[in-house]
C-alpha positions as CSV (number, residue, x, y, z in Angstrom):
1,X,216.2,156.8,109.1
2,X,212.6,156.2,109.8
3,X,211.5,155.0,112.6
4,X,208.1,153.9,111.8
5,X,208.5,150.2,113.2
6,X,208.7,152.1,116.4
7,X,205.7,154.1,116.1
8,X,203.4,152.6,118.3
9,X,199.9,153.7,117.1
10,X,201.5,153.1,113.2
11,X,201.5,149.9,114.1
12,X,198.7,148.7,116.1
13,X,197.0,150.1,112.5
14,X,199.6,148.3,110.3
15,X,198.6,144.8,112.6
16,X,195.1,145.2,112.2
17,X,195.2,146.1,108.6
18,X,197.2,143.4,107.5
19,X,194.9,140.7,109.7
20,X,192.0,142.7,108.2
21,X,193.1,141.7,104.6
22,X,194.7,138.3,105.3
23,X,190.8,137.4,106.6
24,X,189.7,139.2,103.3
25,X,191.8,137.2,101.0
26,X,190.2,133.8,102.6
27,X,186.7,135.5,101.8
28,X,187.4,136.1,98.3
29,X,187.9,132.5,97.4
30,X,185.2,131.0,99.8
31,X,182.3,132.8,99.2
32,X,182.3,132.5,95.0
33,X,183.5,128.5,96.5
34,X,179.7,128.5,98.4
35,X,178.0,129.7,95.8
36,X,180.0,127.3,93.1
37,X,180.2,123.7,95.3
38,X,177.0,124.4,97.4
39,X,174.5,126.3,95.4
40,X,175.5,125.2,92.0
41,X,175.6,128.6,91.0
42,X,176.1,129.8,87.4
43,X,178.9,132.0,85.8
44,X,176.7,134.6,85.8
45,X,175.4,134.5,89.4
46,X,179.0,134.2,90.4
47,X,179.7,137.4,88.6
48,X,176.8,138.9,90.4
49,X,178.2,137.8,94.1
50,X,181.2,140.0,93.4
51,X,179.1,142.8,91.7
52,X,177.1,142.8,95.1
53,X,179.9,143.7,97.1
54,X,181.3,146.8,95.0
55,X,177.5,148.2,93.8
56,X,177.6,150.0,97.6
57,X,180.4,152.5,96.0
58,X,178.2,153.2,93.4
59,X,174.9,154.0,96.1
60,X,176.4,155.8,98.9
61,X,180.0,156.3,98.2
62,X,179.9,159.9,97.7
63,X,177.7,161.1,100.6
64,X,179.5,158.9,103.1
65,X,183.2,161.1,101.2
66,X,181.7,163.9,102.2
67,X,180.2,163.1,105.7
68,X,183.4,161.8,106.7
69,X,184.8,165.2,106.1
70,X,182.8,166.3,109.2
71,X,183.6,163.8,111.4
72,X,185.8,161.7,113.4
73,X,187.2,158.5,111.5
74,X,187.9,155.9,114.1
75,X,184.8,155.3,115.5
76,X,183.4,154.9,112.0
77,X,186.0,151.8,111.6
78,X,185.3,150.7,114.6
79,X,181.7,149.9,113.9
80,X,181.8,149.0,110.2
81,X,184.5,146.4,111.6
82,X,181.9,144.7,113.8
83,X,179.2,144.8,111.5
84,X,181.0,143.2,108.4
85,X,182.9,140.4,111.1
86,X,179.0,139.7,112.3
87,X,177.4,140.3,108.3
88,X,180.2,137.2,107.9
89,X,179.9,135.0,110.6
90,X,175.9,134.9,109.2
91,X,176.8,132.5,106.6
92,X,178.5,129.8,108.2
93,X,175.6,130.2,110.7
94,X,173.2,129.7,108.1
95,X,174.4,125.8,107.2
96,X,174.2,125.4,111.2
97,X,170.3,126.1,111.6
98,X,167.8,123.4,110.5
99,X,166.3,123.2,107.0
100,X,169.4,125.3,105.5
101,X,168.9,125.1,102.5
102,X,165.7,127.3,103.0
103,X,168.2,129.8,104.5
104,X,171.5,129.2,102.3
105,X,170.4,130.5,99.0
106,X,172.6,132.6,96.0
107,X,170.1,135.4,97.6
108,X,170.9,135.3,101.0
109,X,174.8,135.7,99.7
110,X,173.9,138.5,97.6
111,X,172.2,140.2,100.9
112,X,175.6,139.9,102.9
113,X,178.0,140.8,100.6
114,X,176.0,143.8,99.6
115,X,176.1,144.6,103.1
116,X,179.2,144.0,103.9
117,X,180.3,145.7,101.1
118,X,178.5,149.0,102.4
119,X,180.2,148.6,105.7
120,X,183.4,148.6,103.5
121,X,182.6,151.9,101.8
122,X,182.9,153.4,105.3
123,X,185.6,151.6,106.7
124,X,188.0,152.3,103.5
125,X,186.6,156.5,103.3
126,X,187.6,156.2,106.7
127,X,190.7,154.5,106.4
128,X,192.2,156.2,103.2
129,X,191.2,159.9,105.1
130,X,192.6,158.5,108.6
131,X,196.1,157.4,107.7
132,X,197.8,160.9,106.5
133,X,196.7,162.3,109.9
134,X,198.5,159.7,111.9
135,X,201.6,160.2,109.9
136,X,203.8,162.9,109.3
137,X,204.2,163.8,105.9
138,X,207.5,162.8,105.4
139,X,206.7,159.4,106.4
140,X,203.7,159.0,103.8
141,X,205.8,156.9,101.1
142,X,207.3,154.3,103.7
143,X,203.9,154.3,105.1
144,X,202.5,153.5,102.0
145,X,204.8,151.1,101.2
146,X,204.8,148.8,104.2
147,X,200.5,149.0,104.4
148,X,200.6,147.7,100.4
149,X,203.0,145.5,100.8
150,X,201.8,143.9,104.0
151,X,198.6,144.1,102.4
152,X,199.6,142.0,99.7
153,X,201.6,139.5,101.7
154,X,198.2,138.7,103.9
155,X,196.6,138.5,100.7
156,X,199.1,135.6,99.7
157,X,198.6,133.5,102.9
158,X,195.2,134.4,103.1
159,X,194.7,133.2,99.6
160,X,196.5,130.0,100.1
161,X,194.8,129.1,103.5
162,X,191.3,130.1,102.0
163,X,191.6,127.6,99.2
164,X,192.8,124.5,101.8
165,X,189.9,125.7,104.2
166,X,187.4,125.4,101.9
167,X,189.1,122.2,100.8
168,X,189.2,120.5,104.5
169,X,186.6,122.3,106.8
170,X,183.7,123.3,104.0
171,X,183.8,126.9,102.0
172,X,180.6,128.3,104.7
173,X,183.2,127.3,107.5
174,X,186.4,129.3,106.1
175,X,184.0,132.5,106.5
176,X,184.3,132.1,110.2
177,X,188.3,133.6,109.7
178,X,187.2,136.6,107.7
179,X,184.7,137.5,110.9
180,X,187.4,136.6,113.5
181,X,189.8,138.6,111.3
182,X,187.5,141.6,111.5
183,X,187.3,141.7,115.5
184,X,191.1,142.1,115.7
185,X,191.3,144.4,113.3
186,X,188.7,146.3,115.8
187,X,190.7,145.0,118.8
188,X,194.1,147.1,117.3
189,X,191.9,150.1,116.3
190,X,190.7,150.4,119.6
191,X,194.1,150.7,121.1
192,X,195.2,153.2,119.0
193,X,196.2,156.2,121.4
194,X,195.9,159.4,119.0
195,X,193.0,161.4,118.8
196,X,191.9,163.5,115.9
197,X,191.0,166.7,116.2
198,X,187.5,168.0,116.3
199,X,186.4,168.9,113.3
200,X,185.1,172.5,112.8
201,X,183.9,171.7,109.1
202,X,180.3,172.3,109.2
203,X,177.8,170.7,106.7
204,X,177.3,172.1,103.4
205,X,175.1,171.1,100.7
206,X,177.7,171.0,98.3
207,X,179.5,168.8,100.1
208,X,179.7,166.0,97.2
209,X,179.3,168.9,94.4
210,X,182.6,170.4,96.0
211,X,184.4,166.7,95.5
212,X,183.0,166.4,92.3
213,X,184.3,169.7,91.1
214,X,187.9,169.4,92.3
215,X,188.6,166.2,90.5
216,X,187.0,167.3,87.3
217,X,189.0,170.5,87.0
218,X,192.3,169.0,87.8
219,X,194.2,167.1,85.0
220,X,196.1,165.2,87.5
221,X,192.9,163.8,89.5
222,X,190.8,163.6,86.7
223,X,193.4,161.3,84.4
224,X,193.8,159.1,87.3
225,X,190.2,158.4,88.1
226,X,189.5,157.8,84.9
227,X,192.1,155.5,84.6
228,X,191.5,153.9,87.4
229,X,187.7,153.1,86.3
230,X,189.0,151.7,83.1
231,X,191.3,149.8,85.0
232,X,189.1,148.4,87.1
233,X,186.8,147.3,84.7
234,X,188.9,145.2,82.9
235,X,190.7,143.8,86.3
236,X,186.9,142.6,87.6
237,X,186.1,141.4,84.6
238,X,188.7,138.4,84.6
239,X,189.0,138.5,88.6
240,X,185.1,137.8,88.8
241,X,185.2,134.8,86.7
242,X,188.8,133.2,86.9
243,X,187.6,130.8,90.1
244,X,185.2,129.7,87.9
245,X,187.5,129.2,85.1
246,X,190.7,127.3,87.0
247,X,187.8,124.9,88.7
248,X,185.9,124.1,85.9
249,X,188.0,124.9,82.8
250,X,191.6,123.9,84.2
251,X,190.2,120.9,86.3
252,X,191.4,122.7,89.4
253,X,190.7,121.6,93.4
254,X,189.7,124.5,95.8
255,X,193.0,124.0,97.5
256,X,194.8,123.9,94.2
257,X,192.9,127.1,93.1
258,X,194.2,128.9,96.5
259,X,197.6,128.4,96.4
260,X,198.0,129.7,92.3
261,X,195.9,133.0,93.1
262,X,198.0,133.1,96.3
263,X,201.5,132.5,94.5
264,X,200.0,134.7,91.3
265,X,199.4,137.7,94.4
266,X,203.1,137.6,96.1
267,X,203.6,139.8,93.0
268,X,202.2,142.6,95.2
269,X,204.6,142.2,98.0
270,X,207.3,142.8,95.4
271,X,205.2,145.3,93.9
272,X,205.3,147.8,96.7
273,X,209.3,147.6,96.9
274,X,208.9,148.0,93.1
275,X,206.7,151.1,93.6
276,X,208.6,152.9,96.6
277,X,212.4,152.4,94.9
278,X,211.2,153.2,91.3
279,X,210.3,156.4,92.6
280,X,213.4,158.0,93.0
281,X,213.4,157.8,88.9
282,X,210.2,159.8,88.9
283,X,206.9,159.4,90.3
284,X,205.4,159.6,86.9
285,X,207.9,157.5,85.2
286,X,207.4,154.9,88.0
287,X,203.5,155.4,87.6
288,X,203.8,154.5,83.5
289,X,206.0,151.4,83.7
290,X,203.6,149.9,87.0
291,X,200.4,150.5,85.2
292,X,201.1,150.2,81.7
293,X,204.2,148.1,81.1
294,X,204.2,145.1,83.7
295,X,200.3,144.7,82.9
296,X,200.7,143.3,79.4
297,X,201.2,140.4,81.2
298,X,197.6,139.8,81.5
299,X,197.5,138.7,78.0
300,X,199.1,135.0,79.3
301,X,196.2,134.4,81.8
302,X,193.5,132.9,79.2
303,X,196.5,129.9,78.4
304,X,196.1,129.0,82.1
305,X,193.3,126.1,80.7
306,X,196.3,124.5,78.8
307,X,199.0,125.2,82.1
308,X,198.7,126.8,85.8
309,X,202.2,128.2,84.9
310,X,200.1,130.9,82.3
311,X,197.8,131.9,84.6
312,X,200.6,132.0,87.6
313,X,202.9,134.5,85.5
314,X,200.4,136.7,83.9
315,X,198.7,137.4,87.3
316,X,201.9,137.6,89.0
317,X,202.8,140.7,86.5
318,X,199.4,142.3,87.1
319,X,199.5,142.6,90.8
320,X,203.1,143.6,91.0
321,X,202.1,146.4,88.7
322,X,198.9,147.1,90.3
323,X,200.5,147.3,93.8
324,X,203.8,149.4,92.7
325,X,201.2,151.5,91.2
326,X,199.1,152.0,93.9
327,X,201.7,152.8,96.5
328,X,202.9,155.6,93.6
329,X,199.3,156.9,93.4
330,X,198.2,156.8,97.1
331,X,201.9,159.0,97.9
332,X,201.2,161.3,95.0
333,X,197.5,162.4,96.7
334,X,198.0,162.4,100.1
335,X,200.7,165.3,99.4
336,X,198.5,166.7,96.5
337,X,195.3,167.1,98.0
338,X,194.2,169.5,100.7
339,X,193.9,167.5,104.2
340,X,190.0,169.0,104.3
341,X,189.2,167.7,101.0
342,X,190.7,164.3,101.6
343,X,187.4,162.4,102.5
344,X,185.4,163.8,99.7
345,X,188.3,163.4,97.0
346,X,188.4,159.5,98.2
347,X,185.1,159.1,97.9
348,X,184.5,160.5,94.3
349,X,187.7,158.9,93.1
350,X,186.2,155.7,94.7
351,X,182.9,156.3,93.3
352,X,183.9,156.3,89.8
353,X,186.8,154.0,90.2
354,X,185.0,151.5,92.5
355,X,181.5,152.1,90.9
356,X,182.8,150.1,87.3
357,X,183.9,146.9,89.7
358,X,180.4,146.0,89.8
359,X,179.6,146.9,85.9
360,X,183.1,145.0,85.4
361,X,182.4,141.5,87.0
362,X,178.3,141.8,85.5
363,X,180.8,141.6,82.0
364,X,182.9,138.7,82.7
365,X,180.1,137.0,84.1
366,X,177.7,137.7,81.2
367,X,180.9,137.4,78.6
368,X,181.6,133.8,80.5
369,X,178.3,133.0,80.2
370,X,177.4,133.4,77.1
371,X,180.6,132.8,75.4
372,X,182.2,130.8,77.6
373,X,184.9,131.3,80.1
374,X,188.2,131.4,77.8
375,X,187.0,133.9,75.5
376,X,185.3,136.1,78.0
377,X,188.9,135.9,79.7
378,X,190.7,136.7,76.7
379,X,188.2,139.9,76.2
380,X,188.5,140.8,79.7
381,X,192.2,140.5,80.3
382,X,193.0,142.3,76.6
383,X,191.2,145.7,78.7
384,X,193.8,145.5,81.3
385,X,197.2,147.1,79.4
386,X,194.8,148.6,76.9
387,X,193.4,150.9,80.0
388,X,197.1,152.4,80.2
389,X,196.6,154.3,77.0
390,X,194.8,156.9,79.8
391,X,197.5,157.2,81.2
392,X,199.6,158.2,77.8
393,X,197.2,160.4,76.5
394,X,197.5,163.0,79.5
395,X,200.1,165.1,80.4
396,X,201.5,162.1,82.4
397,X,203.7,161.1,79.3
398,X,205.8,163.3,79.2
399,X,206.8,164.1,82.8
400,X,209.7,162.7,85.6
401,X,207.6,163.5,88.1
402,X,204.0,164.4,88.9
403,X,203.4,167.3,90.7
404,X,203.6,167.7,94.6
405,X,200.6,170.6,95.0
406,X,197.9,172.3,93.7
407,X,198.2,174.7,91.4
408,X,201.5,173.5,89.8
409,X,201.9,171.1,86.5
410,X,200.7,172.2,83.7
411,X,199.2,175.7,83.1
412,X,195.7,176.4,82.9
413,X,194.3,172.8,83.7
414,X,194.1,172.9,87.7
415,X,190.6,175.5,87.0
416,X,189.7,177.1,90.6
417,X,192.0,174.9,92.3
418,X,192.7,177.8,94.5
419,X,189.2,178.3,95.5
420,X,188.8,175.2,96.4
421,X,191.8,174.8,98.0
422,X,190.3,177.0,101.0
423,X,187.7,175.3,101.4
């Protein structure tokens, strides 16, 4: 039996996490709420806001994958926690000071949620390479599984309390719980007794080459990257716009808006019980019916103009498959990859898939714009089962289970996976 409620320095990291994200959540619904109620902002500049916050991946996510390879990754959470909870506490700052409007503009957001998103291309490298040496590997799964499923559970309440925050204390003012939310986060990390290693790794120029190269030569790493940018694509494109859309199309309050994205997110919590028990089926058979079956979903969301109960089911599907099939992908590389390579494989998988968020929410806002919300959300939402045919057309299809090192799978498609395997 695990005993991973027990583990003391699992769980500070599991606390802050899931405060971390519960904070997050509230963002995600206040800040496109200031720019909607107090800036007037269009579709477009809405889709812009959120293309601000994942552009970062596309500047600087591989170099900081393969500097984080040579360090320590506390400390790097620790300060990109403090920056973002200050970048944060900025805005609701800004409607304090006199002549605010001068100060409050769509440009000013765009500043701090490009900046903040920076500090979270650290923070998540750092994270996503930090976790498998805090755990042994055995534990990985039920690791997994509790952080995504916690994860999505803040995300519920968070969701839920940022839509009645901005409704009763202003959508600048609900920012204030994202920065709080950010200091304990740094408050748990900080008590965190283990210690990493020193790092011996010494800097090579071919650092982010090195990355590059072991996910293109690998059919396992390669089809899940990819799918993962398709993925993505799609799931910004709706995600950047569908505020907009329940406020404006469905006649939705703030608080209103909250609670449906919050109730259409407890799929997640499910989602990662869905994720960890479906593997005992087969990791790629559990991988398949996550990303590719529950999503189809998605196809009831561009209804939710005529009925919240639309939009509430088809999102619901989405992020239980999302979820289940993140805890099956995060499992899968954590025991795939070797532990040296980790920060530079997260960054280039988080470079591609991360770097078509952006490009993804510049298309629903540009779609809702010039075609208007429901059909841009129809578009959009169509993208999200269609990006499982990546998944089909790879080796995937026709496995149990995907493979558990390097070098096994299918023959010939892992090319110098032993090289770089020593590295």
């Amino acid at each position: 039996m695990s005993l991973l409620r027990t583990h003391r320095d699992f769980r500070l990291f599991w606390i802050g996490e899931t405060i971390n994200r519960f904070g997050s959540a509230i963002s995600s619904v206040a800040l496109p709420l200031v720019a909607i109620s107090m800036l007037d902002a269009t579709t477009f500049e809405v889709g812009l806001l959120t293309a601000a916050a994942w552009a970062p991946w596309l500047l600087i996510g591989l170099p900081t994958g393969a500097w984080i390879d040579r360090v320590r990754r506390r400390p790097l959470m620790l300060v990109s926690s403090a920056v973002s909870g200050l970048l944060l506490a900025m805005v609701p700052l800004a409607g304090l000071v006199p002549l605010a409007g001068d100060v409050l503009t769509i440009e000013f957001l765009l500043v701090i949620a490009g900046l903040v998103g920076a500090a979270s291309v650290v923070f998540q490298t750092a994270y996503t390479a930090y976790l498998p040496t805090l755990l042994d590997p055995s534990d990985h799964a039920e690791g997994n599984a509790k952080l995504h499923g916690s994860a999505s559970a803040a995300q519920i309440a968070g969701l839920g309390c940022g839509g009645l925050l901005v409704q009763f204390a202003g959508a600048a003012n609900a920012l204030f719980v994202d920065a709080a939310s950010f200091l304990v986060a740094l408050g748990c990390l900080a008590a965190i007794r283990f210690r990493e290693r020193r790092t011996n790794a010494p800097r090579q120029a071919g650092a982010i080459r090195e990355g590059i190269r072991l996910v293109a030569h690998d059919v396992w790493l390669r089809t899940l990257t990819i799918f993962g940018a398709v993925s993505n694509l799609a799931l910004m494109g709706y995600q950047a716009i569908v505020v907009v859309f329940l406020v404006r199309e469905a006649g939705l309050t703030a608080g209103t808006v909250g609670t449906l994205i919050a109730a259409a997110s407890s799929g997640g919590v499910l989602g990662a019980l869905v994720g960890r028990r479906t593997m005992r089926f087969g990791t790629a058979r559990a991988l398949l019916l996550c990303e590719l079956g529950l999503p189809t979903l998605a196809l009831l969301i561009p209804l939710g103009g005529a009925s919240p109960w639309f939009y509430l089911v088809g999102a619901f599907g989405v992020s239980l498959g999302v979820v289940g099939g993140n805890v099956v992908k995060a499992t899968f590389l954590q025991s795939y990859c070797p532990p040296d390579l980790f920060g530079r494989l997260t960054a280039t998988n988080a470079f591609v898939n991360y770097g078509t968020i952006p490009l993804g929410a510049l298309l629903g806002g540009t779609l809702g714009q010039t075609l208007g919300l429901t059909p841009a959300l129809w578009i959009t939402t169509a993208g999200v089962p269609l990006a499982g045919l990546v998944l089909l057309a790879s080796p995937i299809r026709g496995r149990r289970d995907l493979p558990t090192h390097q070098g096994t799978g299918v023959p010939g498609t892992t090319a110098d996976s032993s090289r770089i395997r020593t590295a």
